[in-house]
C-alpha positions in Angstrom: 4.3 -4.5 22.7 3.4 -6.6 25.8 4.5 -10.4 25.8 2.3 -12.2 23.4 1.4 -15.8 24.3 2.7 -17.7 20.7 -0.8 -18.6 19.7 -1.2 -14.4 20.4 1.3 -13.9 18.2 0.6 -16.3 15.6 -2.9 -14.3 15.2 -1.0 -10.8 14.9 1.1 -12.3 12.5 -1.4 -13.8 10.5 -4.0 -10.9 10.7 -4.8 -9.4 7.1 -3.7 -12.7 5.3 -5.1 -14.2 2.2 -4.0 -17.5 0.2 -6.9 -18.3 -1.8 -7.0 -21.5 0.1 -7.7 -22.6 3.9 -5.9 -25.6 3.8 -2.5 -23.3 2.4 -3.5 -20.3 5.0 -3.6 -23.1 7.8 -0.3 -25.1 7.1 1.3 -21.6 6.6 -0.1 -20.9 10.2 0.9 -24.1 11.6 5.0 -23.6 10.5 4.8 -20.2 11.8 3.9 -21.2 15.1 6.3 -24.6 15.3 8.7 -22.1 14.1 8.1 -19.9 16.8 8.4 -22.7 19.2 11.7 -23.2 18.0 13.2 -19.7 17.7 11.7 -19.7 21.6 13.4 -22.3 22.7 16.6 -21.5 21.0 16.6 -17.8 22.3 17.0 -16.7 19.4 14.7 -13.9 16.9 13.0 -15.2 13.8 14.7 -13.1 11.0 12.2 -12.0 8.7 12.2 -10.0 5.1 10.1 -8.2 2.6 11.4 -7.1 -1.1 10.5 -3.5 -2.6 11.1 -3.1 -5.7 11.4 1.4 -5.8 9.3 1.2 -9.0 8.2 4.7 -7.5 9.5 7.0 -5.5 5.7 8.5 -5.0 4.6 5.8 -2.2 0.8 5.5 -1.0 -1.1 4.1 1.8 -1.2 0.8 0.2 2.5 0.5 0.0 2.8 0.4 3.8 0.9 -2.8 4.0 3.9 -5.3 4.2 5.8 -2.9 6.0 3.3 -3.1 8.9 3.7 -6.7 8.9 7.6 -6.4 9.6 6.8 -3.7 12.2 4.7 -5.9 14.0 7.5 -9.2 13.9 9.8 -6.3 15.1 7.7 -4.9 17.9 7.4 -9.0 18.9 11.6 -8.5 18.7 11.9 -10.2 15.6 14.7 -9.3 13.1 13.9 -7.4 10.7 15.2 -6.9 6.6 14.2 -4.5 4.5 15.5 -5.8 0.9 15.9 -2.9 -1.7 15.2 -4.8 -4.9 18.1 -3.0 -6.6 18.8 -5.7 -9.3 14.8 -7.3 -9.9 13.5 -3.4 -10.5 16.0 -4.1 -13.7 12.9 -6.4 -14.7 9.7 -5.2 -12.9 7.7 -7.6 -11.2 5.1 -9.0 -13.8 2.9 -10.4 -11.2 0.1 -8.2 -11.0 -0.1 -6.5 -14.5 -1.4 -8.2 -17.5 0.8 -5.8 -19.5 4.9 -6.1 -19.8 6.5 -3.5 -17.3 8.9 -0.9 -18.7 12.5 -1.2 -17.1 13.9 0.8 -15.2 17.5 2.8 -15.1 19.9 1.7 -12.2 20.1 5.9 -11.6 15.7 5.5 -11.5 16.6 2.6 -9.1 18.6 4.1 -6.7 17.1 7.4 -6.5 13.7 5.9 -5.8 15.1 3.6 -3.2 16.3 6.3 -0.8 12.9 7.9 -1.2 11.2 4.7 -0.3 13.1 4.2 2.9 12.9 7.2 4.1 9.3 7.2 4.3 9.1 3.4 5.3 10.9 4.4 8.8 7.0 6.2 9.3 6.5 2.8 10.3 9.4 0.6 10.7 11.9 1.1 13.5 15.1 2.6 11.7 17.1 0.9 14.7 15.4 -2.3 14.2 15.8 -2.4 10.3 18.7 -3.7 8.2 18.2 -2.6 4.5 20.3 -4.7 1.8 20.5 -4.5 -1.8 19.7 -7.9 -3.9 22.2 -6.5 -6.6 24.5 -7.7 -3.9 23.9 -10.9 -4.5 22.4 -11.4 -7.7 24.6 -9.7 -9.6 27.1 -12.5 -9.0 24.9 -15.4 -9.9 26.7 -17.3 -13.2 24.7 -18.2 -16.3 25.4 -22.2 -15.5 24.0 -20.9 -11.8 20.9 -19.7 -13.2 20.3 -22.9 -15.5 20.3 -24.8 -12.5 18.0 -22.7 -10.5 15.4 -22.4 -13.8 15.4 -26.8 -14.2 12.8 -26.3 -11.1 10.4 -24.5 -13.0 8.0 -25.6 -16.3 7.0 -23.1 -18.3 3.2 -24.3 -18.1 4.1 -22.6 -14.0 4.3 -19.6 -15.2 1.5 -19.8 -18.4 -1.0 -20.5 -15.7 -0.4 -18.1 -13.9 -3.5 -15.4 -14.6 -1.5 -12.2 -15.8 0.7 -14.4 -18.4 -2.1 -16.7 -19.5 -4.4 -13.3 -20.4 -1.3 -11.9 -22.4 -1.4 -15.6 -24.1 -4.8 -15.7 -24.7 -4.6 -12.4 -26.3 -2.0 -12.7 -28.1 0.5 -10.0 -26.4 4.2 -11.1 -26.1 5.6 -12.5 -23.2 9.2 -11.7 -22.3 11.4 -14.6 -21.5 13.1 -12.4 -19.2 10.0 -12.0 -17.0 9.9 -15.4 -16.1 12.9 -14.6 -14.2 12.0 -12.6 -11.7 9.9 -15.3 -9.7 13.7 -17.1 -10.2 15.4 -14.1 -8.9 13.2 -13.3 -6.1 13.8 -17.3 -5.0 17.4 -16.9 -4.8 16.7 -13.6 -2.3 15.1 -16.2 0.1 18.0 -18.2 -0.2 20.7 -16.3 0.3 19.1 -14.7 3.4 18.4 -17.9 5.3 15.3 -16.1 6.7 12.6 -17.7 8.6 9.5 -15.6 7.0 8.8 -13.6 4.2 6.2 -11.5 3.9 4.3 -10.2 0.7 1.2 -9.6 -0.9 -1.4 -11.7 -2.9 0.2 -10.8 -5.8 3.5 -12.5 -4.7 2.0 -15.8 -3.9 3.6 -17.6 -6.8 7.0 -16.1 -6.0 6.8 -16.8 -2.3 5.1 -19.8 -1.2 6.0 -21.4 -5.0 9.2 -20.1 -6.2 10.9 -19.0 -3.0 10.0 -22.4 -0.5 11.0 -24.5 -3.8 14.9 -23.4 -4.9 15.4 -23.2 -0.4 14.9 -27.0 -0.4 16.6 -27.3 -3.5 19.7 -25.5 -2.1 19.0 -27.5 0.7 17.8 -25.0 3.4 15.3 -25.0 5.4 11.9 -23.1 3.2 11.0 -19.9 5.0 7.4 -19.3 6.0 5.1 -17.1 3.4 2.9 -14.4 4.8 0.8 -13.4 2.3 -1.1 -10.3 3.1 -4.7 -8.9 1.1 -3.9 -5.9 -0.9 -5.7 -2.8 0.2 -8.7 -1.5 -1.9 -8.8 2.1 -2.8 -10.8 4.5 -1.7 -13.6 3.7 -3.6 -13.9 0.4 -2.0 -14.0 -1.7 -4.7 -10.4 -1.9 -6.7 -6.5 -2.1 -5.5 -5.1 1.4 -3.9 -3.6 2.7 -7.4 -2.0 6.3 -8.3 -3.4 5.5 -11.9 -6.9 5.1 -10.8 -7.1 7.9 -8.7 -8.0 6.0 -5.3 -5.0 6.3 -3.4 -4.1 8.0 -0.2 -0.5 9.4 -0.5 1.8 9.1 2.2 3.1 12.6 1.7 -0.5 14.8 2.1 -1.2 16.5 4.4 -3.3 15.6 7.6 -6.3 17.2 6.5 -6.4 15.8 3.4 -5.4 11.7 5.1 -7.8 12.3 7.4 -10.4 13.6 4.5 -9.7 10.9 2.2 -9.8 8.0 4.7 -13.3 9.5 5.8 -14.1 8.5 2.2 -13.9 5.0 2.1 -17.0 3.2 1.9 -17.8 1.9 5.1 -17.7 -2.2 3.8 -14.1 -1.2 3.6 -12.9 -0.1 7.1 -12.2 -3.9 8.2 -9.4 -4.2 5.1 -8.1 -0.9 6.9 -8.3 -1.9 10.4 -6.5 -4.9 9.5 -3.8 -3.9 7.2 -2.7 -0.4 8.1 -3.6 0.3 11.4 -1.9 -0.5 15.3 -5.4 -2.1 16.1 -4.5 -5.8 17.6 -6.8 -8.6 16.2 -9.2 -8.5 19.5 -9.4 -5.2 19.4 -10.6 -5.2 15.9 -13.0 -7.9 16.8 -14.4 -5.9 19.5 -14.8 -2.9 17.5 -16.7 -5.5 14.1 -18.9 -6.8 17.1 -20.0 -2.9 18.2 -20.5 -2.3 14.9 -22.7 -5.1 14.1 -24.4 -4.4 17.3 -25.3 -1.1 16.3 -23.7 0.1 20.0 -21.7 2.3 17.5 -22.2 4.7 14.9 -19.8 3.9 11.2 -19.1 7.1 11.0 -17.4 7.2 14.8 -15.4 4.0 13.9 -14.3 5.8 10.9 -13.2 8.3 12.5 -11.1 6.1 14.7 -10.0 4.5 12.0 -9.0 8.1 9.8 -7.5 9.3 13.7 -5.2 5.9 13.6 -3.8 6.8 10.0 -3.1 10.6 10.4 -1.3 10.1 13.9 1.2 7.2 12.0 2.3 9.3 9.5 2.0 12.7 11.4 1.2 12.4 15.1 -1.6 12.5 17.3 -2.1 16.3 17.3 -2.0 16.7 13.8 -4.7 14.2 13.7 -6.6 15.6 16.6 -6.4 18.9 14.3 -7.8 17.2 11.0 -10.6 16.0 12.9 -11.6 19.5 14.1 -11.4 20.9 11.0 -13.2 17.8 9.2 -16.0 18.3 11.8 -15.9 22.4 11.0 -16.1 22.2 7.3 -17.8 18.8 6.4 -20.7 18.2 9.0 -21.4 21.7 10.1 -20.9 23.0 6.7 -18.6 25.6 7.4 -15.3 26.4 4.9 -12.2 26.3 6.5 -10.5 29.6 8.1 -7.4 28.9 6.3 -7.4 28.5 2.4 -5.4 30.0 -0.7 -6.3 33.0 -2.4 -6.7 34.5 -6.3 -7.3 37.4 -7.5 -9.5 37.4 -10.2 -8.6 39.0 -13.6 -11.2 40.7 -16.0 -13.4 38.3 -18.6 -12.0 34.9 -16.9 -14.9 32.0 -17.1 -15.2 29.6 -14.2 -13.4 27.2 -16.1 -10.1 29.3 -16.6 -10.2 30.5 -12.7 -11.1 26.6 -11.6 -7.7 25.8 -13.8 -5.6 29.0 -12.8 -6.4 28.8 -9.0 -5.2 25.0 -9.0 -8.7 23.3 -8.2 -8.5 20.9 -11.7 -5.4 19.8 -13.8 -7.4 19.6 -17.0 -10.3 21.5 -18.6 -12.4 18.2 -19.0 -11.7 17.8 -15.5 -13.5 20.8 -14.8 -16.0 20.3 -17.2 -16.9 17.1 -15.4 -17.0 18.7 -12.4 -18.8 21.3 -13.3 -21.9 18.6 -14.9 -21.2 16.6 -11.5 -22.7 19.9 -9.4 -19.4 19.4 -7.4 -18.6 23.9 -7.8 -19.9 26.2 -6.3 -19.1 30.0 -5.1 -20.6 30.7 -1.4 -22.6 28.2 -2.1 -24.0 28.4 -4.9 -23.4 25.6 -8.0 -21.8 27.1 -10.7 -23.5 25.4 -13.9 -21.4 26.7 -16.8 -18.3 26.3 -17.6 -17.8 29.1 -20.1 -19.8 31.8 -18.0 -17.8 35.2 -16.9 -16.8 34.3 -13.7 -19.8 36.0 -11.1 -17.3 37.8 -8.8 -15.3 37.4 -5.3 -16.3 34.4 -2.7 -15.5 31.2 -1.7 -15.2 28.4 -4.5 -15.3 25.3 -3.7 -14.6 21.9 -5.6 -16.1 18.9 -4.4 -15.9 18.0 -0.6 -12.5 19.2 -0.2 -10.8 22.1 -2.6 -11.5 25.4 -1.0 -10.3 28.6 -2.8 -10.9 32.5 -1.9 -11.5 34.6 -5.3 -11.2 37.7 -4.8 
C-alpha cells in the first residue's frame, strides 16, 4: 500500500466500525491517530492483535472480517498478532449468544486452530503474522491473581449486558465461569502491551470495557479498541451464520463464492465493500456516489463486489472464470457445460433421485423445494414429489444445483 497521510490512515483503520455511540467511535478515533503520531515519531510500528477462539474449524466469509482489519494495519507496516484463544475456547465466549456455550476439548482446540490459520494466511501475510497461544499465559495466572483482576468488575457489568440479562429474565442459568472470559480476554491485552485491538460488536464489553480497564489497572498504557460491524448474511438481514444457512464458506468453490455473493440483497453490498473487500474508503465512496447517481447499474457493482471476493480466496482468473459461467447459466439461461451425472434406476420418484444425486440433504428439504417451484428437468418444474421420475435431462435445484440424469 502507498504512504497514507495519518488522517488517510486513520479512515482505513476505522472503515467498517460500529460502537453504538459517536462520542465512543470519535474518542476511539482520536487515540488512534495521537497514537499514530507517536509510533511515527518514534519509528517505531503500532503492534496490534485480534483473539480467535477455533470454536470451528469450518470458517466463513464473516470470519475474515477482523482479519482484514490486521491486514490492512500490516499493509500500513504495522505489527501484527494473531492470538489463538487456546485457553478462553475452554469457556466459549458468551457474548453473542443468549444461550450457555458447550466447552470445548483442548484436542477440539488445537485441531481447529491449525485449520483456522491456515485459511486466515488467505488474507493475512504469513511473514507479517506472529500467532501466540493465550494458554501461554493464562494458564499461569494464580487464584489470588485472578481475585485481584475480578475486584474491577460488579456483577450488575455483566447482568446488563443483553445476552446475560435475557438468560436472567428468563430464568436460564448463568455460569459463574462465563463471567470470566471478559476477565481472561483483559489479561490478553495486558500481557501483550499492544497498541490496538481489534474485534467485533460483539466484543465491545470485552475490549473497550474489560480490556482498557485491568491495562490501567496493571498500570499500562490501555490499547485502542477497533470495533468492527458484523457482516449480515446473505439474506441481508441477520449475522453470516452456518446455523441459519446464510453464509458463504471460505472453502467453496469459485463458482459457488461468486454465485452466492451475487445473492446478497443489494442494501447489503456497502457492509461487504467495507468489511471484506481491498476497496479503500474513497473508493467505496466513489462507487456509493455512482450508485446513487444511477451512472451505474447494482448488478455491475455487484459483480465487482462478487469479482473482489473470488480473486481473495482464489485469484483473479478463477474469478474471471465464475463470472463467465455466472453470465452463461444465470442471465442467458443456459446450464453449465460441466455438471455431475446419475444414472437413473427403475421406479425412483423425484424425491429419491433429488436425494440420491446430492441436490437436498433431507426429504423435507426436497419437499420444500419441490412446493417452492425451485426443480425442474430441462426446464420444466417438477410438481410432485412422489411421481416416477419422467426420464433423462437436466435437473436443476434452485439457481445453482445442476445435475445430468440419465
Amino acid at each position: 500500500m502507498s504512504k497514507m497521510t495519518i488522517d488517510e490512515q486513520v479512515a482505513l483503520l476505522m472503515q467498517g466500525t460500529e460502537y453504538g455511540d459517536e462520542q465512543l467511535k470519535q474518542a476511539m478515533a482520536d487515540e488512534l491517530r495521537q497514537r499514530l503520531i507517536e509510533a511515527e515519531k518514534e519509528g517505531r510500528p503500532l503492534k496490534v492483535y485480534c483473539g480467535f477462539d477455533p470454536r470451528t474449524s469450518d470458517l466463513h466469509l464473516g470470519h475474515t472480517v477482523p482479519m482484514r482489519k490486521l491486514r490492512q494495519f500490516q499493509e500500513l507496516g504495522h505489527e501484527v498478532t494473531f492470538v489463538v484463544g487456546n485457553y478462553t475456547s475452554l469457556i466459549g465466549d458468551p457474548s453473542d449468544k443468549d444461550v450457555l456455550r458447550p466447552r470445548l476439548t483442548p484436542e477440539d482446540v488445537a485441531r481447529n486452530a491449525r485449520t483456522y490459520a491456515e485459511q486466515a494466511y488467505k488474507i493475512l501475510d504469513p511473514e507479517k503474522t506472529k500467532i501466540v497461544y493465550n494458554a501461554d499465559w493464562l494458564s499461569k495466572l494464580t487464584f489470588a491473581e485472578l481475585i485481584e483482576l475480578a475486584s474491577n468488575f460488579t456483577i450488575q457489568q455483566f447482568l446488563t449486558r443483553e445476552n446475560f440479562r435475557l438468560r436472567w429474565e428468563k430464568g436460564d442459568p448463568i455460569y459463574l465461569h462465563e463471567t470470566f472470559y471478559a476477565i481472561m480476554q483483559g489479561y490478553d491485552a495486558y500481557a501483550l502491551r499492544t497498541d490496538v485491538q481489534v474485534g467485533g460488536t460483539d466484543q465491545l464489553f470485552n475490549i473497550v470495557t474489560a480490556a482498557r480497564k485491568l491495562m490501567s489497572f496493571k498500570g499500562v498504557k490501555p490499547n485502542i479498541g477497533i470495533i468492527l460491524g458484523i457482516l449480515p448474511g446473505t439474506d441481508g438481514e441477520v449475522k453470516m451464520s452456518k446455523s441459519l444457512g446464510n453464509h458463504i464458506p471460505l472453502l467453496s468453490t469459485p463458482e459457488d463464492m461468486y454465485g452466492k455473493v451475487m445473492s446478497i440483497p443489494d442494501k447489503a453490498m456497502g457492509d461487504y465493500f467495507r468489511l471484506v473487500t481491498r476497496f479503500t474508503p474513497a473508493e467505496i465512496a466513489q462507487i456509493e456516489a455512482d450508485l446513487q447517481a444511477g451512472k451505474v447499474h447494482p448488478r455491475d457493482v455487484k459483480m465487482k463486489l462478487a469479482r473482489e471476493i473470488v480473486s481473495i480466496y482464489h485469484s483473479p482468473e478463477a474469478a474471471q472464470q465464475a463470472e463467465e459461467a455466472f453470465i452463461r447459466v444465470f442471465q442467458q439461461g443456459d446450464v453449465p457445460e460441466e455438471m455431475p451425472e446419475y444414472t437413473l434406476q427403475v421406479g425412483q420418484t423425484v424425491l429419491e433421485v433429488l436425494r440420491a444425486g446430492g441436490l437436498v440433504s433431507s426429504n423435507s428439504e426436497g419437499r420444500r423445494l419441490i412446493q417452492q417451484n425451485a426443480v425442474s428437468l430441462d426446464g420444466v418444474k417438477l410438481t410432485d414429489p412422489h411421481a416416477p421420475f419422467p426420464g433423462s435431462g437436466v435437473l436443476r435445484v434452485g439457481k445453482r444445483k445442476f445435475l445430468r440424469v440419465r
